[in-house]
N, C-alpha and C positions, 0 to 999 in steps of 0.2 A: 590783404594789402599790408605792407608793410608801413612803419612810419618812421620818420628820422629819430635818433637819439644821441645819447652822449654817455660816457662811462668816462667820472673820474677818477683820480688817481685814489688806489686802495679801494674801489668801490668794485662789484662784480662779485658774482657768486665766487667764495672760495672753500676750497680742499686741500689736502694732503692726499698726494699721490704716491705712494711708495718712495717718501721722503721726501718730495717734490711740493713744492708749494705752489698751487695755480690757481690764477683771479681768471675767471671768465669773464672777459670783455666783452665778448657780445655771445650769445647762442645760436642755435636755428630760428627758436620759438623769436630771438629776437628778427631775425633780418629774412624770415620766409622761408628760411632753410637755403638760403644761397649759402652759406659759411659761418665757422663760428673762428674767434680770436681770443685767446687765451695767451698770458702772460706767467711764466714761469720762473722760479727760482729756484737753483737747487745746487750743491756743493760740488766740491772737485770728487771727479768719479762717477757721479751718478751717469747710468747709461739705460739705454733704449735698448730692448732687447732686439736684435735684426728682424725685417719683420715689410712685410708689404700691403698697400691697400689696393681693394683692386677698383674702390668708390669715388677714393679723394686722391686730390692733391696737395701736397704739406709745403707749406714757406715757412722755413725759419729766419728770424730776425735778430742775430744780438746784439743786445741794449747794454750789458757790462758783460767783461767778461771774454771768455773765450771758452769756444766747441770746437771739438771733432766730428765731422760727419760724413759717413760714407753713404754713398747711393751707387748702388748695381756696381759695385767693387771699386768703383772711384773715389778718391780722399779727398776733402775738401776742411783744408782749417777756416775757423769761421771767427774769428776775434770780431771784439767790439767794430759794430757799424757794419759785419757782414750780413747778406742777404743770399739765402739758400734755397734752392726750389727744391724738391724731390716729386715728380711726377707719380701719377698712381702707376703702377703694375710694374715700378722696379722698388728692386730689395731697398732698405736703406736703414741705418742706426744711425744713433749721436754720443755724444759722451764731453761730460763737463772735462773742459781741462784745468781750468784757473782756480784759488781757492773758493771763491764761487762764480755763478755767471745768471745773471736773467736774462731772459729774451721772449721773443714773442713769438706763437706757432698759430699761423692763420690757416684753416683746411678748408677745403672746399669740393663737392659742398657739404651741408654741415650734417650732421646723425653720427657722428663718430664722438663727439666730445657725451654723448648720452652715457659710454661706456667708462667713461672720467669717474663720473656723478654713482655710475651704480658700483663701479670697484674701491670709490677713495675714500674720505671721510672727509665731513662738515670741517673748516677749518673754522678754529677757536680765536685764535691770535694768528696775524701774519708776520711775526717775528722768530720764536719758537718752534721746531717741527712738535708732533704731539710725542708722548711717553709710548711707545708699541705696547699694547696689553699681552699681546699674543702675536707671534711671528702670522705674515700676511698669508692667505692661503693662495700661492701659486698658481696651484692647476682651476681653482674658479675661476684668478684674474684672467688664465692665460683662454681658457676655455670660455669665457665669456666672449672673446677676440670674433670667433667665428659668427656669430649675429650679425656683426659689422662687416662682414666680408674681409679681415685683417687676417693675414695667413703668417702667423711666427715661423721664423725658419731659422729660429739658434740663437743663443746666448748675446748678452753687451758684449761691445769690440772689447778686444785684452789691453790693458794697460800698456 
């Protein structure tokens, strides 16, 4: 059974995701495994490699800022105060456009945000991204995908 809660603000597990700063607002382990909500920051540029699930379903949310996002070849700009669906079993990418942007990406249901936790690192400070010790190993992150039923099918969109 689950039970109600509350996540404020800066509180939530956080990581560094391949430059990506994310507060996990809630998890599985929190809400039953219905969904988990995660809160993102990350600069102009940063993108999503194209890529599909065939589990969940992805909403993105922006809070500042502005995205690019495509789903199954359709474009959708998503400035401040837009709200994005992307359905499981079509393609979709994003990509920062503004000098930065946070937002919120609620999936459902939840088991996807597991592979966050096992690809990112502990975040330190949520101001600073961390110093890279060593360039991120690629083919673990991306081969880790396949657990989660997440099928990569090609690069971030192009500038």
């Amino acid at each position: 059974m689950t039970v109600p809660f509350q996540t404020a603000v800066n509180e939530g597990r956080a990581l560094w995701h391949l430059g990506a700063l994310m507060q996990f607002k809630a998890t599985g382990e929190d809400t039953g495994g219905q969904f988990w909500l995660a809160e993102q920051t990350s600069a102009k540029g940063y993108a999503s490699p194209l890529h599909r699930h065939s589990r969940e379903d992805e909403l993105f949310i922006t809070l500042e800022g502005e995205l690019s996002i495509e789903i199954d070849g359709k474009h959708y700009e998503a400035p401040t105060g837009a709200v994005t669906y992307a359905p499981r079993g079509l393609s979709h990418t994003f990509r920062v456009e503004s000098p930065t942007s946070r937002f919120l990406i609620l999936t459902t249901p939840a088991g996807f945000e597991q592979w966050f936790f096992e690809t990112g690192e502990p975040a330190q400070s949520l101001t600073l991204p961390p110093e890279p010790t060593e360039p991120p190993d690629f083919g673990r992150i991306i081969g880790a995908l396949a657990a989660y039923g997440v099928e990569p099918l090609g690069g971030p969109p192009p500038q």
